[in-house]
N, C-alpha and C positions, 0 to 999 in steps of 0.2 A: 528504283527505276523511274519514276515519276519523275525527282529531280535532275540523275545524271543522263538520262535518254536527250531529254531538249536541249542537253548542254554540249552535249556530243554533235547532236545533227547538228546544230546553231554553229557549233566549230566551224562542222564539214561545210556547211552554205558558206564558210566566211574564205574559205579556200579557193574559190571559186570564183567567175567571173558571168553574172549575171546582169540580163537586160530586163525590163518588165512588157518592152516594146517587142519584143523578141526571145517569146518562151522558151523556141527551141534550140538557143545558140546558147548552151553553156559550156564551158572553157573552165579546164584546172590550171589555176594561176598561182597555184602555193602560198607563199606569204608573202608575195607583191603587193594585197592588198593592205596588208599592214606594214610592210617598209613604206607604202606612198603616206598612209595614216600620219608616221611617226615623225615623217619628213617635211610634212603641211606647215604652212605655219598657224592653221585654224588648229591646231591640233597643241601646238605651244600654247600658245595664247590659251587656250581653253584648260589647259596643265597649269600653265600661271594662277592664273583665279582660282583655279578650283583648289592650289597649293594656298595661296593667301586666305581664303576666307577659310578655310582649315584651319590654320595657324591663328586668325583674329576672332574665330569662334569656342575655338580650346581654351585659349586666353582668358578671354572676357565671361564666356562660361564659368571654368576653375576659380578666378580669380573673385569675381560674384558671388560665388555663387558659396566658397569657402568663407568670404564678407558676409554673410548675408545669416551664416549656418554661426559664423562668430556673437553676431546681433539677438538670434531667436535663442541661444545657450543662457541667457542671462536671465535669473527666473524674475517674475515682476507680477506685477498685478493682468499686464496685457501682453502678456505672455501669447494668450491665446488669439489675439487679435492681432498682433502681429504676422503671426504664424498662416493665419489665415487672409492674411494680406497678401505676403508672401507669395501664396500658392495661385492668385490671384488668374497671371498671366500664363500660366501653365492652365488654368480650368478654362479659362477662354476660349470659343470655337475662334479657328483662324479665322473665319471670315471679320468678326470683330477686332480680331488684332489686326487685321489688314486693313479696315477701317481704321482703327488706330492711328496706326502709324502713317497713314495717306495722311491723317490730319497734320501729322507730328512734320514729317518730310513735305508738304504742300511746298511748289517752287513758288509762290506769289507770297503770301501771306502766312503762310503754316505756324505752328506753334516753336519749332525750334529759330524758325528764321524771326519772329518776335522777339523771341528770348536771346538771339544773339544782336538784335536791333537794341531791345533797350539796355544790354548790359555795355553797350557801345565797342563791340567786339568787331562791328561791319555796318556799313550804314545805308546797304541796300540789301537788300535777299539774294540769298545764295540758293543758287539750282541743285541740289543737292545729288537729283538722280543722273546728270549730265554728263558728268567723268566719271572715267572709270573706275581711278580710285577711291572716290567716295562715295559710288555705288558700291562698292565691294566693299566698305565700310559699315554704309546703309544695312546693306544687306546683312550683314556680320550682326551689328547691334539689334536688327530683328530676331534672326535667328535664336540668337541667344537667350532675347528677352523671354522667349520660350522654352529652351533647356535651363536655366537657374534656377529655376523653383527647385525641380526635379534635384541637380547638384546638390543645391543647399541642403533639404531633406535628406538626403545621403549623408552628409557632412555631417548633420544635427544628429540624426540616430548613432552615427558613429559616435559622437562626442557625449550623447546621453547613455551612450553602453559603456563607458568608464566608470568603474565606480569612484564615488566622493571621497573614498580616503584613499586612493591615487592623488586625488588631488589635495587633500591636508598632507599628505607627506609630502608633496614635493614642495608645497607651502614652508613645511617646517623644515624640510633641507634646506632653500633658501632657493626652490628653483621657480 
């Protein structure tokens, strides 16, 4: 009850057609307010991004973060320090990733617009948070830099709970 009570009334208010200037003029409007929702174009546009940065978060996520869980399987001396590298950005309170990456993104001088200064990639600074699509870019490679650890970890236990003569046999099959 807790949870389906507020979900229900929440429904019923959204049925309806309210003013806050005018408590006592409510109107059952059915699902007018949701065909005007779905018809907005603030409503696409907002579906758009929220479809992209999905898609460029799964991505760079998975793709990370299975990199990252391939790098920590390999036993070494600094095994451990790695590993503990790794988890780095995931132990982070936001507020310091967010410092971060202000530094990283800065539109004047930042560290990536240095680093694409002197690799001579652009020979002025790029505004990185200005468009859209490379705010949602932005945004993506923050995100994420936060979900990898997490990935990778998953990845690694999976790959240390095989045992080692799965892996000499498939050595000596020739796989």
């Amino acid at each position: 009850t807790l949870v389906f009570y507020p979900i229900v009334v929440t429904f019923g208010y959204s049925l309806k057609k309210w003013q806050l200037t005018m408590p006592d003029d409510i109107h059952f409007v059915g699902l007018k307010n949701y065909i005007e929702i779905l018809k907005s174009e603030s409503f696409t546009y907002s579906l758009t991004n929220t479809i992209v940065l999905l898609i460029l978060i799964v991505l760079i996520t998975t793709v990370a973060g299975i990199l990252i869980s391939l790098l920590l399987h390999v036993d070494s001396k600094i095994s451990g320090v790695l590993l503990a590298a790794a988890i780095i950005p995931w132990a982070l309170p936001p507020y310091v990733n967010g410092l971060l990456w202000k530094f990283i993104f800065y539109p004047g001088y930042g560290f990536l617009n240095k680093l694409c200064i002197s690799m001579h990639l652009t020979g002025e600074p790029i505004e990185w948070l200005v468009t859209r699509w490379t705010l949602l870019l932005c945004v993506s490679i923050v995100v994420a830099w936060r979900c990898v650890p997490f990935t990778a970890l998953v990845c690694l236990s999976g790959r240390s709970a095989v045992p080692k003569e799965l892996y000499e046999a498939a050595l000596i099959d020739g796989g």
